[in-house]
C-alpha positions in Angstrom: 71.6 -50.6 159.4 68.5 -53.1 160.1 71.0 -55.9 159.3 73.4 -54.6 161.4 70.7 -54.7 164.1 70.2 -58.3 164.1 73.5 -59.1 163.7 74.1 -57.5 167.3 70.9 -58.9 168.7 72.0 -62.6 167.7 75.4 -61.8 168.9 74.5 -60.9 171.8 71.8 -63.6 172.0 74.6 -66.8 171.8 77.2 -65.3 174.1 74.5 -64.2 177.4 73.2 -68.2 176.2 76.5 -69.5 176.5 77.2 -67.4 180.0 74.0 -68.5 181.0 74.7 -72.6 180.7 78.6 -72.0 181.9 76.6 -70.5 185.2 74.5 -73.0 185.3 77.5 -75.6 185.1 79.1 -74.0 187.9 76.2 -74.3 190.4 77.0 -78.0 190.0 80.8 -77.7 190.4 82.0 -78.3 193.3 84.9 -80.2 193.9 88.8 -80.4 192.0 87.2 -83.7 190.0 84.2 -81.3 189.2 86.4 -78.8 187.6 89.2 -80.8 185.7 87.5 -83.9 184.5 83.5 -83.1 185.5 84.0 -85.9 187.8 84.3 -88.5 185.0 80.3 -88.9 185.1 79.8 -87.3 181.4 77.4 -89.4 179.3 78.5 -91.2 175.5 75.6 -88.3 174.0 76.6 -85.2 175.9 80.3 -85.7 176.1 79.9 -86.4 172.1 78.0 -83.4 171.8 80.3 -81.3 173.6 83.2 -82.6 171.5 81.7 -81.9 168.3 80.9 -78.4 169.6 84.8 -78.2 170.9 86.3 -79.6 167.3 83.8 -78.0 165.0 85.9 -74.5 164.9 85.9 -72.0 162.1 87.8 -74.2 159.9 85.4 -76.4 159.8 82.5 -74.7 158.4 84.0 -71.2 157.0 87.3 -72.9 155.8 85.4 -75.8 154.5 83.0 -73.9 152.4 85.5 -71.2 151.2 87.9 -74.4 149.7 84.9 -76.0 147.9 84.1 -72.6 146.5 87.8 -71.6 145.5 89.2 -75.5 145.0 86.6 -77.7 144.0 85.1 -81.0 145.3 88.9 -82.7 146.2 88.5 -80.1 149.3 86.3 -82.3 150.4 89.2 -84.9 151.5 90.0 -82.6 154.9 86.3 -83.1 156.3 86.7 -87.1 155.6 90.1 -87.0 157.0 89.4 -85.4 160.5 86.3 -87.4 161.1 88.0 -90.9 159.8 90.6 -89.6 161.9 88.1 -90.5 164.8 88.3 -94.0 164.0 91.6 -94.6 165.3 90.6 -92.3 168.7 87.9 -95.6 168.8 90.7 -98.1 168.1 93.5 -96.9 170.0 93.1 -94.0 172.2 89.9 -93.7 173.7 89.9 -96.4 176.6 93.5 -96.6 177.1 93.3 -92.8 177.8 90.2 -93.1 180.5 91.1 -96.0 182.4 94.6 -94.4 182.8 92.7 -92.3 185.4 95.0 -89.5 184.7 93.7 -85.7 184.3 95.7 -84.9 181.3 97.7 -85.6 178.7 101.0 -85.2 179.9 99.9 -86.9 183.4 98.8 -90.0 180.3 102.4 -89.9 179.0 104.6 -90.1 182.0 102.6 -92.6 183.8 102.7 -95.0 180.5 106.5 -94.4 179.9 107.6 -93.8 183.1 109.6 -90.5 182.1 109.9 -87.2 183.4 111.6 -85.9 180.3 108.1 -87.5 177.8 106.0 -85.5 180.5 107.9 -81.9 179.9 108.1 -82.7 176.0 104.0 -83.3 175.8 103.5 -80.2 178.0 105.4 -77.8 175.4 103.8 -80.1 172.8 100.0 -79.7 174.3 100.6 -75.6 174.9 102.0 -75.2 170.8 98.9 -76.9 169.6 96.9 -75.3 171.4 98.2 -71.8 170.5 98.2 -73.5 167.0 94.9 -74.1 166.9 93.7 -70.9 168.4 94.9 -68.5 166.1 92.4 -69.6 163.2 89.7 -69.5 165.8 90.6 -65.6 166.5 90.7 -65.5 162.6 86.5 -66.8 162.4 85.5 -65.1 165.3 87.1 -61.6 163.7 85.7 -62.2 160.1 82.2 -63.3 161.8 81.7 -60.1 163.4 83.0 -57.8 161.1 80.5 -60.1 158.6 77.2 -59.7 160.7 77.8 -56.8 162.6 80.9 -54.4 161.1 82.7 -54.7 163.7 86.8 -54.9 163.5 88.1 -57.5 163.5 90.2 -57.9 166.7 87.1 -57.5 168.4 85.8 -61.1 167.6 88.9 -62.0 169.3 88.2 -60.0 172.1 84.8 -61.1 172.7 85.7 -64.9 172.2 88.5 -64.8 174.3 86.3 -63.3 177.8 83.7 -65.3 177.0 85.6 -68.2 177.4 87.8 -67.6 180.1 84.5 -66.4 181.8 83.1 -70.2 181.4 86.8 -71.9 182.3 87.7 -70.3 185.6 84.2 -70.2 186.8 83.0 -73.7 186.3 86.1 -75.7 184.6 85.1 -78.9 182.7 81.4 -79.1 184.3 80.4 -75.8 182.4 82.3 -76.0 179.5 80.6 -79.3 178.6 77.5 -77.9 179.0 78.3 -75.1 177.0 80.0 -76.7 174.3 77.3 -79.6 173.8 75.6 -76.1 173.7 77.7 -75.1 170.6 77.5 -78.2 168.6 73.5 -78.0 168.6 73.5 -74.4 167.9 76.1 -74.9 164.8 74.5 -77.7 163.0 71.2 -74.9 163.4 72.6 -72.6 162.1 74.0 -74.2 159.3 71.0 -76.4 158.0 68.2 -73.9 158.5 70.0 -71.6 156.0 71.3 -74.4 153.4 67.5 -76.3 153.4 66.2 -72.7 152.6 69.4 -71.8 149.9 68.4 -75.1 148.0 64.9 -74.5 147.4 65.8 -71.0 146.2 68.7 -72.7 144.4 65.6 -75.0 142.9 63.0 -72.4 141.8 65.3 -70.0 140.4 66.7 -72.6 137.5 70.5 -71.4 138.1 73.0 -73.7 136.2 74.0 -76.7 138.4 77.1 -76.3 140.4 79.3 -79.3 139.0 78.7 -77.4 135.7 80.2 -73.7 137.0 83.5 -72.5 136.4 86.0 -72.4 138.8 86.7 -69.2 140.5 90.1 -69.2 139.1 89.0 -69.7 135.4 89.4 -73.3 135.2 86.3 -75.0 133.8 84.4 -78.6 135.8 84.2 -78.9 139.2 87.4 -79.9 140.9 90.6 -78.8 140.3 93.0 -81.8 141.4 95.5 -82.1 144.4 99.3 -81.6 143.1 97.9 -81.0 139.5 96.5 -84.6 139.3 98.7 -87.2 138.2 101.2 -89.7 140.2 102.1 -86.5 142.0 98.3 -85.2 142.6 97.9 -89.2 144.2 100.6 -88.0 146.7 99.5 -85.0 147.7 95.6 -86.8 147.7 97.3 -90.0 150.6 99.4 -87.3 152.7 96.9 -85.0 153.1 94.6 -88.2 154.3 96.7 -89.3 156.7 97.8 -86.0 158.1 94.2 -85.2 159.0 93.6 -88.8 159.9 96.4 -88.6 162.0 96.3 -85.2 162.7 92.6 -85.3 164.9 94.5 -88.0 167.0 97.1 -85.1 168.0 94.6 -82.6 169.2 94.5 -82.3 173.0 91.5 -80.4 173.9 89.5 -83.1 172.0 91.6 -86.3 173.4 90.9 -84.5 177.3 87.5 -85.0 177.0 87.9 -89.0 177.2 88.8 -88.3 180.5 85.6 -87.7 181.5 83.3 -90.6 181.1 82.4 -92.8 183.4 84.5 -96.0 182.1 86.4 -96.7 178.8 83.1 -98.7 177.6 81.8 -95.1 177.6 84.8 -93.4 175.9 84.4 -95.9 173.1 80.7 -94.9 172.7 81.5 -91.7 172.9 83.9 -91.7 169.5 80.8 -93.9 167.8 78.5 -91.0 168.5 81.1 -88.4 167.7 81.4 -90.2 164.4 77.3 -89.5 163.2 77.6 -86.0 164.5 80.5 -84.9 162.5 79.4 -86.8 159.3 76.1 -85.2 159.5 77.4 -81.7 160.5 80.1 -82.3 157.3 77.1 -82.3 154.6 76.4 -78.8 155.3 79.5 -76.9 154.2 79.8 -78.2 150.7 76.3 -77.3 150.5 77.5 -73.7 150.7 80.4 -74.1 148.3 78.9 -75.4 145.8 76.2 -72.7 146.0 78.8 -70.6 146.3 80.5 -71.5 142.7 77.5 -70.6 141.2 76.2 -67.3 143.0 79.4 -65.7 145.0 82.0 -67.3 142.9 83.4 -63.2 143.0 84.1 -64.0 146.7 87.1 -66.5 145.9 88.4 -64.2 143.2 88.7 -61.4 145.8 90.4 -63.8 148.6 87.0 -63.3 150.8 86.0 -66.8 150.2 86.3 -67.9 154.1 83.0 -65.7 154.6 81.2 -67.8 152.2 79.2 -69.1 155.0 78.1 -65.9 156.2 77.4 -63.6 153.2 76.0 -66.6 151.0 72.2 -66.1 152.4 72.5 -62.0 151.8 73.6 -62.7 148.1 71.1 -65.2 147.5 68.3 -64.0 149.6 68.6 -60.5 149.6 66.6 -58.1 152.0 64.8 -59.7 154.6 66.2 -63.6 154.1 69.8 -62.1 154.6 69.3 -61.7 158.8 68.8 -65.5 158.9 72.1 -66.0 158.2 74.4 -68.4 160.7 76.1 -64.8 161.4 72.8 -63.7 162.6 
């Protein structure tokens, strides 16, 4: 019951915070360029804040975690694909995109290849990833609730959904920059306070190391390989590389948010500082898993490895250390 409690209260805490920025945004937002492209005056450090806080979904810290747990350390080759995947944003994308001067992607695509057909194409294309890439977003958002609070699950989805429309129609891209540099700051928090305090429990306990537990599927060692190893596990290794490498390039809602800084100079500063943030944000979630494999490895065996993340800190710290979980 008392966790249930704080679940609610830090629930309830993060989404009047997020409101309460989006507002804020919108006393600022004033004109069509204020709510489509914040008027292109967003800064290399917040506009690379408030990507990380766009890209850095569920799947990047409860999917992340739950693979290292179930899979091993070769999981670890989706985080280093989407942030590599950045690099080429730097190198191709990035300036082309803002001194296009357009305000999205499909506006990009017809005015480079002069084609009405390319501009209805990238519009189906830019609605289907986003649905895409919503629905494991709903997914986190469900299992976070039901983790902290109890709740069902289609209430995450619920509350995620308003929340954000809320901060969209009211302020457009001036609030949600604010709110999602917001985000970013607020994720990497929750993430590190818990792991820093996991470790040094991990360390005065004496529990076995975690390259040395079994894998939650009975396999002994710490990584079970791509493709079952081999000429055919080096395959699998290089495609799924360059799908995520590739794959970040393809995402709309993050390639928008070039369009707001002041000058391609600025966009290209912008992917540098992206860059840090994600590799430093990355370190956290194989924290968990590997944790994981050696105190919740029961988690992967009954398919509830994705909430990793969010029950590790009750299992490992049980009582009062189990409200300062990130579900908290």
């Amino acid at each position: 019951m008392t966790d249930s409690l704080a679940g609610v209260v830090g629930v309830v805490l993060v989404v009047a915070a997020t409101l309460a920025i989006g507002t804020w945004g919108l006393r600022i937002s004033r004109t069509t360029s204020d709510f489509m492209v914040a008027s292109r005056t967003v800064r290399p450090r917040l506009n690379a804040s408030a990507i990380g806080g766009e890209y850095l979904s569920a799947a990047s810290f409860l999917g992340v975690a739950g693979l290292v747990l179930t899979f091993g350390a070769d999981m670890l080759w989706y985080p280093v694909g989407w942030t590599a995947g950045y690099l080429v944003l730097l190198v191709l994308v990035a300036a082309p995109l803002r001194r296009s001067g357009a305000y999205t992607l499909p506006d990009f695509a017809e005015a480079r290849l002069r084609s009405r057909g390319v501009r209805a194409v990238c519009s189906v294309l830019v609605v289907a990833i986003g649905w895409l890439y919503l629905l494991p977003q709903f997914q986190g958002a469900g299992l976070t609730l039901r983790t902290a609070i109890g709740a069902p699950a289609w209430v995450g989805t619920v509350v995620v959904t308003l929340v954000v429309l809320a901060n969209v129609t009211s302020g457009g891209m001036r609030s949600i920059t604010f709110v999602q540099a917001f985000q970013y700051w607020l994720k990497l928090f929750a993430m590190l306070v818990p792991a820093a305090v996991l470790l040094v429990v991990w360390l005065g306990d004496g529990a076995a190391n975690p390259a040395d537990a079994s894998s939650p599927h009975g396999a002994g060692g710490w990584s079970i390989p791509l493709g079952e190893g081999g000429g055919q596990g080096l395959y699998v290794t290089y495609s799924l590389i360059v799908a995520t490498f590739l794959g970040t390039m393809g995402l709309p809602h993050v390639v928008v948010r070039f369009y707001t800084n002041p000058d391609g100079r600025a966009a290209r500063r912008t992917t540098l500082v992206v860059l840090a943030l994600l590799g430093a944000f990355y370190l956290l979630p194989p924290v968990y898993g590997a944790l994981g494999r050696v105190y919740a490895a029961d988690l992967a065996a009954s398919d509830q490895a994705d909430s990793l993340v969010l029950a590790l800190p009750r299992v490992m710290v049980p009582g009062v250390g189990a409200r300062c979980s990130p579900a908290c």
